[in-house]
C-alpha positions as CSV (number, residue, x, y, z in Angstrom):
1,X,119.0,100.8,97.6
2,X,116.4,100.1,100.1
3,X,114.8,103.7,100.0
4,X,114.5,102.7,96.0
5,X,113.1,99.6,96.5
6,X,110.2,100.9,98.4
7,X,109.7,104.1,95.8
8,X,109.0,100.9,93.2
9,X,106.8,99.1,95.5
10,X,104.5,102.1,96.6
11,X,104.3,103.0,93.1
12,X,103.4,99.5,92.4
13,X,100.8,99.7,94.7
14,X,99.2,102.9,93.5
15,X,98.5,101.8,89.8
16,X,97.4,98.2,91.1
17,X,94.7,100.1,93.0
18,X,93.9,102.8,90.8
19,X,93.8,99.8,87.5
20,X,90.8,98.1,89.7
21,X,87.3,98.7,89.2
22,X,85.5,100.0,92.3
23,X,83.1,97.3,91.7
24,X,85.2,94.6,92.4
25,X,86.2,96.5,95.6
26,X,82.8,96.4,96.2
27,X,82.2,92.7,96.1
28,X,85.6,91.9,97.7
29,X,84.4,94.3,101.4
30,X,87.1,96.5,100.4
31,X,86.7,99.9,100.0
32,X,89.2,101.3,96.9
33,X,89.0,104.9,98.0
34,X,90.8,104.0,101.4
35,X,93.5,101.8,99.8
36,X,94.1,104.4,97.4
37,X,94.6,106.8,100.2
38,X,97.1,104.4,101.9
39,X,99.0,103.8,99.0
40,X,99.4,107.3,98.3
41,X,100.2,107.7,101.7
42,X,102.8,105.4,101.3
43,X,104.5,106.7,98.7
44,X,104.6,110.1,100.3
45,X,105.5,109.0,103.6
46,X,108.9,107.2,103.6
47,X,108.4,105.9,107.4
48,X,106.1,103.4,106.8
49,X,108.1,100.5,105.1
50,X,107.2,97.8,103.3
51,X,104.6,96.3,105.2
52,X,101.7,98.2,103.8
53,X,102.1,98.2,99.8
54,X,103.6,94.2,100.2
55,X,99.6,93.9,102.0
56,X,98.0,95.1,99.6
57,X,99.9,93.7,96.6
58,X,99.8,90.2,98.2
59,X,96.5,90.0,100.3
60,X,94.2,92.4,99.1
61,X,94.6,92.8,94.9
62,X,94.2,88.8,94.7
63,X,91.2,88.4,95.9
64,X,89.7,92.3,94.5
65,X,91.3,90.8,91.1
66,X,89.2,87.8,91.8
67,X,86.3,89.5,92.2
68,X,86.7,91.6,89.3
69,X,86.8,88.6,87.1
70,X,83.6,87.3,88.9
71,X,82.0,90.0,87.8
72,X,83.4,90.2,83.9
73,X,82.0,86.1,84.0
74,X,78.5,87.5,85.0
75,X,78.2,89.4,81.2
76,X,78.3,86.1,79.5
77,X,75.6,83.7,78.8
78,X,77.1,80.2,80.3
79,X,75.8,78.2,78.0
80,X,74.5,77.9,74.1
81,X,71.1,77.9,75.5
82,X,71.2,81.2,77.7
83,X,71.3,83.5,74.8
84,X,68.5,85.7,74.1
């Protein structure tokens, strides 16, 4: 039960990190190649636990989300009279 729990988790991690843009890994310090390494990694690798996907699913895809939106706000005029 365990051994699947950790299969769903990895796996988890892996699409979180491969859905993000690069560019909000970017702004966030992060770099997205690397965490899709370790995720990979994790999947593949059935020593490593939890630790690692529960990271990046709860530390590091908040704040790369975060910046991602930052960076979909920056497309839009903020007000009436920024409009071209």
């Amino acid at each position: 039960m365990v051994a699947l729990l950790k299969v769903i988790v990895d796996a988890w991690a892996v699409v979180a990190v491969h859905r993000r843009p690069s560019a909000a890994f970017a702004r966030s310090g992060r770099n997205k190649a690397l965490w899709l390494v370790i995720a990979l990694v994790g999947v593949s690798v059935c020593n490593t636990g939890l630790l690692v996907p529960l990271w990046y699913l709860l530390i590091v895809d908040p704040e790369v989300r975060r910046m991602g939106h930052l960076g979909d706000e920056s497309r839009f005029p903020s007000s009436p009279g920024d409009r071209a």
